[in-house]
C-alpha positions as CSV (number, residue, x, y, z in Angstrom):
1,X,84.3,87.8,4.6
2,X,80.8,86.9,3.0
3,X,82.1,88.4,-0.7
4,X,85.5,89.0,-1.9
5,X,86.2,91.0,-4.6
6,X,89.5,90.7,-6.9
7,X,90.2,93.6,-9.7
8,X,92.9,92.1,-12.3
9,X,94.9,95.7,-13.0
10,X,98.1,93.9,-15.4
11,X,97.7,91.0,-17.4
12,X,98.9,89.9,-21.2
13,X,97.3,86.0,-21.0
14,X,95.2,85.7,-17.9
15,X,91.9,84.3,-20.0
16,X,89.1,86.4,-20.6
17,X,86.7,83.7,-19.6
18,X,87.8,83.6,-15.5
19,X,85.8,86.9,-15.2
20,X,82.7,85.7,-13.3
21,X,81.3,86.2,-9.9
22,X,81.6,82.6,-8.4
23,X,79.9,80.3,-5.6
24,X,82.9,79.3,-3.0
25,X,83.3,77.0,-0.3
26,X,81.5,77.9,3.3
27,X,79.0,80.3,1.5
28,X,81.7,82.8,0.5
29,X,81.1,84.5,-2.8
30,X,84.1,85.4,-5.0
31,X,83.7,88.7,-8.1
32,X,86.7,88.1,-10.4
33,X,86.5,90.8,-12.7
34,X,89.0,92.8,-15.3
35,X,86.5,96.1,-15.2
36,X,86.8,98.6,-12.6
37,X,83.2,99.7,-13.7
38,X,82.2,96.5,-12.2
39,X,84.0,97.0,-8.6
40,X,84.5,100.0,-7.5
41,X,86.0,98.8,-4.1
42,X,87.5,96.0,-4.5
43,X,89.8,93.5,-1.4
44,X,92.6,92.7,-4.1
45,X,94.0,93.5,-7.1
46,X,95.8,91.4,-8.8
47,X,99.1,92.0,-10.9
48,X,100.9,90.0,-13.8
49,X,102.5,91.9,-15.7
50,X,102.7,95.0,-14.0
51,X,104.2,95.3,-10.5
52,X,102.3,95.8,-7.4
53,X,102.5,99.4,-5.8
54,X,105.4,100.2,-3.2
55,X,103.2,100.7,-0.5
56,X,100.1,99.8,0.6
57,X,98.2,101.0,3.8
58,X,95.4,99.8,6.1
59,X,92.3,100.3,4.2
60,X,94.1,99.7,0.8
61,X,93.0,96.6,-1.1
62,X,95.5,93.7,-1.2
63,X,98.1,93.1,-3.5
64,X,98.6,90.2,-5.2
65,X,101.2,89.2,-7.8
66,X,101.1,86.2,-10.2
67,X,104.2,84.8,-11.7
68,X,103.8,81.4,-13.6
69,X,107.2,81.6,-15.4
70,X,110.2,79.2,-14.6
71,X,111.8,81.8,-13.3
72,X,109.2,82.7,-10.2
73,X,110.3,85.8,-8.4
74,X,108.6,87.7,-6.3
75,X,107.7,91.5,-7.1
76,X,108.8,92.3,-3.8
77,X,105.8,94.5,-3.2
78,X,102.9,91.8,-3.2
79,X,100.8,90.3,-0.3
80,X,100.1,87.4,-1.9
81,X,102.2,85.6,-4.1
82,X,100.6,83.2,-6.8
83,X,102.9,80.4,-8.7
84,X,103.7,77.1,-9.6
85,X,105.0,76.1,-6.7
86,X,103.5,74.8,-4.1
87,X,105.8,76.5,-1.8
88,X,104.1,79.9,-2.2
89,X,101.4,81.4,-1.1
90,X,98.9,80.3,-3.5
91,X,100.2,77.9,-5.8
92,X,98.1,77.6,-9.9
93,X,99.0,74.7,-12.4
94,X,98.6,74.7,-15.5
95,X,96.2,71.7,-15.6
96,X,92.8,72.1,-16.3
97,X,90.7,73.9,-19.5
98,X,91.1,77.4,-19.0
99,X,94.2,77.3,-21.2
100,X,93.3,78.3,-25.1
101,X,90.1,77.8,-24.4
102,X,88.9,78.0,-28.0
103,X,90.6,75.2,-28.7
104,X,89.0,72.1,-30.5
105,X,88.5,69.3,-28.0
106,X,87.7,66.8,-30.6
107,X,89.4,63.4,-29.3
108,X,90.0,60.9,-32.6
109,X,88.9,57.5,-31.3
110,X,91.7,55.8,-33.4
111,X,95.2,56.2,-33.3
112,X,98.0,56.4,-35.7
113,X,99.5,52.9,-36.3
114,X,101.9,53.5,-38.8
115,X,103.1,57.5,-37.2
116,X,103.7,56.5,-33.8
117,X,104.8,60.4,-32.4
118,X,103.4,64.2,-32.5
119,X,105.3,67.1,-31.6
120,X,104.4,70.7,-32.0
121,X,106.8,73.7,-31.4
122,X,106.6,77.4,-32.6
123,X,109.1,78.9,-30.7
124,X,112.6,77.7,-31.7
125,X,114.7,77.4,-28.8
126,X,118.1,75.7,-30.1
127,X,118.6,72.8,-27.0
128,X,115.0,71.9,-27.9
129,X,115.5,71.6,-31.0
130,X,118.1,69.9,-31.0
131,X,116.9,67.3,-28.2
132,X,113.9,67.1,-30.1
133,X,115.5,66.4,-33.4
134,X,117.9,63.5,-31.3
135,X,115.2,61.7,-30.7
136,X,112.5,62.1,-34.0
137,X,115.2,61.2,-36.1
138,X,114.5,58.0,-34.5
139,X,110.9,57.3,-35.1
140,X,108.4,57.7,-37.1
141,X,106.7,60.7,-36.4
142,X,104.9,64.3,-37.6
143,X,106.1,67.6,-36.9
144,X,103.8,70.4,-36.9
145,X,104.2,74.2,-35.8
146,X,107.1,76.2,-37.2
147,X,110.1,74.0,-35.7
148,X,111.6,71.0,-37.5
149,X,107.5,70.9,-39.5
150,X,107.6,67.8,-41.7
151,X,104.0,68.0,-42.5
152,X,104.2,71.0,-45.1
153,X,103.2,73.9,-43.2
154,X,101.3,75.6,-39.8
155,X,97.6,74.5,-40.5
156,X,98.6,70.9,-42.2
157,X,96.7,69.6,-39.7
158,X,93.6,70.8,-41.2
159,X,94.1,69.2,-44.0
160,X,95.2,65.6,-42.1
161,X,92.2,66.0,-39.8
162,X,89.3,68.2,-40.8
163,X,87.5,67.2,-38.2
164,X,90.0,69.3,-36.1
165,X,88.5,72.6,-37.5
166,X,87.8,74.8,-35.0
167,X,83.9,75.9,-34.3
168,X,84.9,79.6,-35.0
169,X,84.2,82.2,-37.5
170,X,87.9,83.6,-37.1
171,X,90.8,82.9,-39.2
172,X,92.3,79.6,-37.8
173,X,95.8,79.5,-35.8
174,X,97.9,76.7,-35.7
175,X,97.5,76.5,-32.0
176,X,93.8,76.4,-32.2
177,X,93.6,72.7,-33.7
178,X,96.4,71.2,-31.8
179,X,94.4,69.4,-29.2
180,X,93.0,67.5,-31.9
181,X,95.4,67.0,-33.8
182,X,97.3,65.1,-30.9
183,X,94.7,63.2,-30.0
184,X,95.2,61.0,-33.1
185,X,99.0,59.6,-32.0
186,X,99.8,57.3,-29.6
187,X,102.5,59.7,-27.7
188,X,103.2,63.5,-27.7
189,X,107.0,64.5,-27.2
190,X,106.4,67.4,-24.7
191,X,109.5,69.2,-23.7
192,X,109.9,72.3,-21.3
193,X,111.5,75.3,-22.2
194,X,113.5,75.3,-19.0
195,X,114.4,72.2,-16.6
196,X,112.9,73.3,-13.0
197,X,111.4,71.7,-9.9
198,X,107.6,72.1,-10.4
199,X,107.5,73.6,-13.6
200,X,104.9,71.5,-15.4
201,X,103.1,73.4,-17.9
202,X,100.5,72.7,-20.5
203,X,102.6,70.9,-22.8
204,X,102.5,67.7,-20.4
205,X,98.6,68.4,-19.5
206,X,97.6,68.9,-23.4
207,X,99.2,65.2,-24.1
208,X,97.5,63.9,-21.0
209,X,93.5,65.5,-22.0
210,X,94.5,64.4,-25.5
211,X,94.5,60.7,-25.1
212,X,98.1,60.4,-25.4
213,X,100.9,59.3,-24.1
214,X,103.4,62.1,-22.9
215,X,107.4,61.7,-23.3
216,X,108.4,64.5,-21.4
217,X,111.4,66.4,-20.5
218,X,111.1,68.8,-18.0
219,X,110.7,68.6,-14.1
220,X,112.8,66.5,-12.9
221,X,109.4,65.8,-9.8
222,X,107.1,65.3,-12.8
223,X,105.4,62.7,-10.9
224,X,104.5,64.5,-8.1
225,X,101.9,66.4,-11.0
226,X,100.6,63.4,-13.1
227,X,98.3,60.0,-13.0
228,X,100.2,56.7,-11.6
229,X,102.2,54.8,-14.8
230,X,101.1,57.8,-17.5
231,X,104.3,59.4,-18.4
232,X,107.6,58.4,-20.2
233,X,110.0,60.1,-18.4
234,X,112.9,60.5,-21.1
235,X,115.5,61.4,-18.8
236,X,115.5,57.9,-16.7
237,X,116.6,56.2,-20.3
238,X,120.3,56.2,-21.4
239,X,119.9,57.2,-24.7
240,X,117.6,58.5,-27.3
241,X,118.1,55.2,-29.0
242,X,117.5,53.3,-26.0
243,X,114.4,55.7,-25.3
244,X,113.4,55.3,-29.5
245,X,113.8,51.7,-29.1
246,X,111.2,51.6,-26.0
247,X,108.5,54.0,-27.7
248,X,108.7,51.5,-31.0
249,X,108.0,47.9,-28.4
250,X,105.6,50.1,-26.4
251,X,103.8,51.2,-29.9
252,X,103.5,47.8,-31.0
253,X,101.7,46.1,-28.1
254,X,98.5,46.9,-27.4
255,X,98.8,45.8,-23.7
256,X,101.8,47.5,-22.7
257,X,100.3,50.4,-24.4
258,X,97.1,50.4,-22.4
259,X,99.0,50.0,-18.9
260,X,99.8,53.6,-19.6
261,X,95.9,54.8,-20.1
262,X,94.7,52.5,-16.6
263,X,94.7,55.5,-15.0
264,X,91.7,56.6,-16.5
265,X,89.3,54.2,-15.5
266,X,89.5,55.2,-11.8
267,X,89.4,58.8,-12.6
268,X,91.6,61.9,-10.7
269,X,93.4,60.0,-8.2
270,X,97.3,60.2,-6.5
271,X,98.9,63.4,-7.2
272,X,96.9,64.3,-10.7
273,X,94.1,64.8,-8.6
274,X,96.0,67.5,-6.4
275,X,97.3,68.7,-9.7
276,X,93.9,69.6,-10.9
277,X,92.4,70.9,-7.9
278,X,94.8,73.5,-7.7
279,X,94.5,74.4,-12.1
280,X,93.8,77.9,-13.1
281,X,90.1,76.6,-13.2
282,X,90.2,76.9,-9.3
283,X,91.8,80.3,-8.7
284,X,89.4,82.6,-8.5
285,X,87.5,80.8,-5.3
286,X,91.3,80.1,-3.4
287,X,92.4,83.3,-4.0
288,X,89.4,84.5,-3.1
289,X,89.6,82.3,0.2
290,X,93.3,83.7,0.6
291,X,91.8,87.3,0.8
292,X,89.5,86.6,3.2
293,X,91.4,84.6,5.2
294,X,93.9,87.8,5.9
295,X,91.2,90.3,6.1
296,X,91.1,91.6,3.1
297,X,91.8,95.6,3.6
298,X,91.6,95.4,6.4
299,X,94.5,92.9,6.5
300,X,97.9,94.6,8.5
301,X,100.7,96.1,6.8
């Protein structure tokens, strides 16, 4: 297939700014589109929200079914299954810049000295919380969003950092400057909602783009997704004092500290650079190739 067309028929966050008609690999061209005024035969649609159709027959565009949640199931009616997982048919990290893309990518070219940790939650789940707490009772650190804030409110960061103020004529979110804000501490505490193989969402990635230093609970294979020697893994220490003690030593030499940023001097390499190549950035073209690789429509039931 020269062209491949994909018609996006459920969706509550799949980015506005993924609908383009794009240049593929081997000369294949690649419509990803949200209007059906824009395709009016499409080889795919694509589902993530809704479910798929029961049944599809020969001549029927594919189905395909996103599902970028912990939980990853299957509609049970899809030809094409998109995840996480690298498992499944078509597997989509959450690496890359399509994420909140009206974010402010302003990266401070200092760091916080005397605040050595950020963390940023709006969505209060209590065993985050609470491991979160365990450990920034610890150190000396700022809480922003609308769990444990020590700041003094959402937008606080505004305030801190104006230079975090978003290039936009809309009302600001706290979301919208946290990028930013990040970027102006040495590490980022970036904890999942749920503990599962592969799931390694933005939280990690955000730390990682940000100039920071992640200390992540999450995936227990979460280096299988990042640079070489980038990531405190918080789960290989014994205790949150132990791990408090070793963020402290770490923030306080300037060496050990930039052991953890080598990385970026030889650019995407190991497993971040598989990580990226498969981000949201890249899925319209491999889904795209996916399609056409079965046929499209004319794909077998």
């Amino acid at each position: 297939m020269e062209h491949v067309k994909v018609l996006v028929k459920g969706w509550t966050w799949i980015p506005d700014n993924l609908e383009n008609l794009y240049s593929c690999r081997c000369g294949m061209t690649c419509l990803w589109t949200k209007s059906p005024v824009l395709v009016d035969s499409p080889d795919a649609l694509l589902f993530e929200t809704t479910t798929p159709p029961l049944q599809r027959h020969v001549g029927d565009p594919l189905r395909v079914y996103m599902e970028l949640e912990a939980g990853r199931k299957r509609s049970g009616r899809e030809d094409i299954f998109i995840s996480y997982h690298a498992k499944d048919d078509v597997q989509t990290t959450y690496a890359g810049a399509l994420f909140h893309n009206n974010r402010n990518y302003h990266i401070s070219p200092h760091k916080n000295n005397d605040i050595l940790v950020y963390w940023s939650s709006s969505r209060c789940l209590p065993h985050r919380d609470r491991l979160a707490k365990s450990l920034l009772d610890l150190i000396p650190q700022h809480s922003f969003g609308k769990c444990l804030n020590n700041v003094g409110g959402l937008d606080s960061a505004l305030s801190m950092y104006p230079e975090c103020v978003a290039e936009s004529n809309a009302e600001p979110k706290w979301y919208d400057h946290l990028h930013c804000a990040m970027s102006h501490y040495k590490f980022v505490l970036a904890i999942e909602n749920t503990v599962t193989e592969s799931y390694v969402t933005e939280k990690l990635f955000y730390a990682l783009d940000s100039g920071s230093v992640p200390i992540y609970f999450g995936a227990p294979n979460v280096q299988d997704f990042v640079p070489p020697h980038s990531v405190i893994d918080g789960t290989k220490f014994g205790s949150m004092q132990e791990l408090a003690a070793y963020v402290k030593r770490l923030g306080d030499d300037p060496v050990a500290y930039s052991e953890y940023h080598a990385w970026r001097r030889c650019g995407l390499v190991g497993n971040y650079a598989k990580t990226r190549a498969v981000s949201l950035d890249t899925l319209p073209c491999r889904l795209c190739e996916e399609i056409s690789r079965r046929g499209g429509k004319k794909a077998g039931v």
